[in-house]
PLY file of the C-alpha trace (Angstrom):
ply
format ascii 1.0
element vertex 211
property float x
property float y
property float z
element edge 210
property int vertex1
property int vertex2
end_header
4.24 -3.77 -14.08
7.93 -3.89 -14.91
10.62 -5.42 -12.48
6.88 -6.73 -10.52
6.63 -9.72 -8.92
2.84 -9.63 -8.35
2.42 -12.29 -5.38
3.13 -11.63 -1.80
5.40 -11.38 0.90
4.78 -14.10 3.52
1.69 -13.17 5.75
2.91 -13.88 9.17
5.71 -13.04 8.73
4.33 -9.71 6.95
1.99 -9.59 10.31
5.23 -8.64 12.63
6.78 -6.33 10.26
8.07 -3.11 12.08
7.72 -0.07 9.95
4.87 2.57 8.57
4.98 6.11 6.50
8.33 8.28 5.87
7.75 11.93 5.35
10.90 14.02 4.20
10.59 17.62 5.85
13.50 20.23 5.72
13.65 22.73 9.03
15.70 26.05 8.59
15.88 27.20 11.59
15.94 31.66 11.79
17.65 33.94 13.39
14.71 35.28 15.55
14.27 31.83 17.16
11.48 30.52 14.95
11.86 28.17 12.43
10.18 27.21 8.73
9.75 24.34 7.45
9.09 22.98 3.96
8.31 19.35 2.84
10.22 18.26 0.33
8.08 15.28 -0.56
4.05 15.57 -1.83
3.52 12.01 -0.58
4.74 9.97 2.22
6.93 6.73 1.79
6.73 3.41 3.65
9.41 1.57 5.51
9.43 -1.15 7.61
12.24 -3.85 8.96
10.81 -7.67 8.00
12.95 -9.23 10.89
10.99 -8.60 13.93
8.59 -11.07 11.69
10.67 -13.81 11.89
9.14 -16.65 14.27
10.76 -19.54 12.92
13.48 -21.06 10.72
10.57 -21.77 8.11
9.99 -18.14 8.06
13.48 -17.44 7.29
13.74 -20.09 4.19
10.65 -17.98 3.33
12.22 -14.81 3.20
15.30 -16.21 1.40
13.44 -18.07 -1.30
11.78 -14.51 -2.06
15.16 -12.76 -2.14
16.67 -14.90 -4.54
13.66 -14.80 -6.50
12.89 -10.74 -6.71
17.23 -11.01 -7.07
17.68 -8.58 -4.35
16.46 -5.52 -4.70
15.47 -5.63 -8.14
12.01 -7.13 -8.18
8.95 -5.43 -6.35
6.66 -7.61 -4.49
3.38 -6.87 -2.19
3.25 -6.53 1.21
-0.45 -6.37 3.73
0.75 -3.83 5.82
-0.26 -4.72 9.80
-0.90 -1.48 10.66
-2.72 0.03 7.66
-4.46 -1.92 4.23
-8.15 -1.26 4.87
-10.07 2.20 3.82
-12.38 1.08 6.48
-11.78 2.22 10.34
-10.95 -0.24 13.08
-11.48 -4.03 12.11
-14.37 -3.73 10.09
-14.49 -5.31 6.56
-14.37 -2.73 3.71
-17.79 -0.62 2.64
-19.21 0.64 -0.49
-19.24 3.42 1.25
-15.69 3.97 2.86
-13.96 6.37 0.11
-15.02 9.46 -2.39
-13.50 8.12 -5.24
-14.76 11.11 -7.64
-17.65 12.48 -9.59
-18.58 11.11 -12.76
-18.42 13.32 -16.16
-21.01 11.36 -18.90
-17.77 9.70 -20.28
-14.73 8.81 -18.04
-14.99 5.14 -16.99
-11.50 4.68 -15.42
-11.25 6.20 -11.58
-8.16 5.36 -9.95
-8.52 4.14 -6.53
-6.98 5.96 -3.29
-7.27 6.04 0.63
-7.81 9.79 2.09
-6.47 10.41 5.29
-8.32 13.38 7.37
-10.43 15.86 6.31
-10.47 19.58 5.04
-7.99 21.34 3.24
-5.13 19.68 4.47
-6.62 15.99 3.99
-3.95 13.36 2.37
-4.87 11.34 -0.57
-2.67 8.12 -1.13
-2.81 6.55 -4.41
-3.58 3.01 -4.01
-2.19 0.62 -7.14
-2.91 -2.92 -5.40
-6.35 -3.48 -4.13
-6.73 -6.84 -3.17
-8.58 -9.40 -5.54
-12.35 -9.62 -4.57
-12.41 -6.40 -1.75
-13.01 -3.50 -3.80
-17.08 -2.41 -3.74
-17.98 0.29 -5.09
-21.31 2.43 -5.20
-23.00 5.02 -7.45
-24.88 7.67 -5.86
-25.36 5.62 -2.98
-26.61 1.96 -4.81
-23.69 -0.50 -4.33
-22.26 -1.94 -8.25
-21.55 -5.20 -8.98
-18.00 -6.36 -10.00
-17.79 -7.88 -13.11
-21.18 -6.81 -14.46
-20.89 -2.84 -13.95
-17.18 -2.33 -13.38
-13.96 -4.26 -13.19
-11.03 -3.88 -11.56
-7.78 -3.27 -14.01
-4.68 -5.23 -12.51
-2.32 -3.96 -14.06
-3.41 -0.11 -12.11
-5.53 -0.81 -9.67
-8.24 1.43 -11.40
-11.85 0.71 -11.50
-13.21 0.44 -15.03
-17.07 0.56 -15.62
-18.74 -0.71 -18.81
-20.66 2.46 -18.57
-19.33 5.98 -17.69
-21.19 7.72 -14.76
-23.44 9.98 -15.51
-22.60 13.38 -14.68
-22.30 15.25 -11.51
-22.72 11.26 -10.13
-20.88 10.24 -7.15
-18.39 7.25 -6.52
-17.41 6.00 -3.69
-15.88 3.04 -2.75
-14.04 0.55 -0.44
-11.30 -2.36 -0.77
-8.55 -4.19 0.88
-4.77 -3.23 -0.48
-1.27 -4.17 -0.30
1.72 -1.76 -0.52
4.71 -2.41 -3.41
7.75 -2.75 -1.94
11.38 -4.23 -2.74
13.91 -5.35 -0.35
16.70 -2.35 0.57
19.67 -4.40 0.31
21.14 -6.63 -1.97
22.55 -9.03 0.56
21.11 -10.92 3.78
23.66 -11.45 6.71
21.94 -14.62 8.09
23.83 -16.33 10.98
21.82 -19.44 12.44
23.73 -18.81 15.92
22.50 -15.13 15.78
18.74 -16.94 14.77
18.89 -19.82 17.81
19.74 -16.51 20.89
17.04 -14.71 19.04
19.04 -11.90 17.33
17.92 -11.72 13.29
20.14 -9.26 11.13
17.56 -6.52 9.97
15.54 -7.22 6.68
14.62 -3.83 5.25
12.16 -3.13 2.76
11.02 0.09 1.17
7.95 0.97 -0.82
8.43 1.25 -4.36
6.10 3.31 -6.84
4.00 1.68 -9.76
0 1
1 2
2 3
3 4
4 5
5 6
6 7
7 8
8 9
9 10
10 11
11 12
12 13
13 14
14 15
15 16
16 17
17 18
18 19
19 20
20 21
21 22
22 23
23 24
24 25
25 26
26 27
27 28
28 29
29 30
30 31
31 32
32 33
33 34
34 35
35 36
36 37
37 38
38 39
39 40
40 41
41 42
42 43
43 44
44 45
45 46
46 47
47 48
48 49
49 50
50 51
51 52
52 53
53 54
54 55
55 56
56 57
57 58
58 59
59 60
60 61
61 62
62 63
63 64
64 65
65 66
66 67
67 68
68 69
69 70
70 71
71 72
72 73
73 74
74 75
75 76
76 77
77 78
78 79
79 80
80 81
81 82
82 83
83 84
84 85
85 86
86 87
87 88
88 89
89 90
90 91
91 92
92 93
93 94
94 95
95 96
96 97
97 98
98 99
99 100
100 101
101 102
102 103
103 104
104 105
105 106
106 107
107 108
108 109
109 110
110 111
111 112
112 113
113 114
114 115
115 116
116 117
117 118
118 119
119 120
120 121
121 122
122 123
123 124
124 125
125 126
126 127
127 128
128 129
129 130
130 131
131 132
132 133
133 134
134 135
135 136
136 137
137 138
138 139
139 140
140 141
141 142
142 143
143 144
144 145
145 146
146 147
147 148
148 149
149 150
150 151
151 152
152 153
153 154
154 155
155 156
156 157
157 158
158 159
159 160
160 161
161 162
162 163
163 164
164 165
165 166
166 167
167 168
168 169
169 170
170 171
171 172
172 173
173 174
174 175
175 176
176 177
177 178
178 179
179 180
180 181
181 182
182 183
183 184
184 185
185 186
186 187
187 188
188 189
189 190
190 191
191 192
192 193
193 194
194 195
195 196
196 197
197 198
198 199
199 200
200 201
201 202
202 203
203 204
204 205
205 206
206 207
207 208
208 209
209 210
């Protein structure tokens, strides 16, 4: 992964985060009243602000020691986003069973994993390129595979690779754990330790990145 740093941000920190999906949707508004609209983006984008985060002076040094080390906003990093990084609902851990993941052919191997949000025709599916290590199960017509002997997970996609391909007309399904890529959105950190000891931290903004 170029301009990757693959370790992440600081988890409780991470665990206060303010943010969540960015949609870009352009509304021309008619002459008759109505309106149309048109998005101008396939997928949604992630945002979130790390400073509501911050607890403690530690966790500031934390976020520093990052910056300097992805050099601003050059270097991606991951981030367990609070609010979403499960394909399972609620607080339950990850299932075989949480995901379709696709349909085998008699010779693909590689299936890219993703998280599908609603159902029917206008269901979303998000690519997902950072499963966590360990979390991703997986299941063949229904009987649950076993990492390492039938499939691995590629690191450097996030796509699950089997040592077999799936027979044909088979069905994958899966579930995992995953953390978004992000970078920070500014090249410079106001940090005032009066502002930090009444309480007020300068926004930290970070911004998905793609892979």
């Amino acid at each position: 992964m170029e301009a990757f740093l693959n370790e992440n941000f600081p988890g409780a920190i991470a665990f206060g985060v303010l943010g969540g999906p960015e949609r870009r949707t352009e509304i021309v508004q008619l002459a008759t009243g109505y309106e149309t609209r048109n998005a101008r983006w396939a997928g949604s984008r992630r945002r979130y602000d790390a400073a509501t985060g911050i607890r403690s002076l530690d966790d500031l040094k934390a976020v520093v020691a990052l910056f300097e080390k992805a050099r601003g906003r050059l270097y991606g990093f991951r981030l367990r986003d609070p609010f979403d990084h499960s394909t399972a609902p609620g607080t339950v851990a990850p299932g075989a069973f949480d995901q379709s993941l696709g349909t085998g052919d008699g010779s693909a191997v590689r299936f890219p994993l993703s998280k599908t949000y609603g159902s029917g025709v206008l269901a979303y599916s998000r690519d997902i390129r950072l499963p966590v290590t360990g979390t991703v199960r997986v299941a063949l017509d229904g009987i649950e595979q076993s990492e390492g002997t039938d499939f691995q997970v590629e690191e450097a996609t996030g796509d699950i690779v089997f040592n077999l391909a799936p027979a044909t007309d088979s069905v994958l399904t899966g579930g995992f754990l995953f953390d978004v890529p992000v970078r920070f959105d500014t090249d410079r950190l106001d940090l005032s330790l009066t502002h930090f000891e009444a309480g007020d931290i300068p926004s930290i903004p970070l911004i998905e990145i793609r892979l």
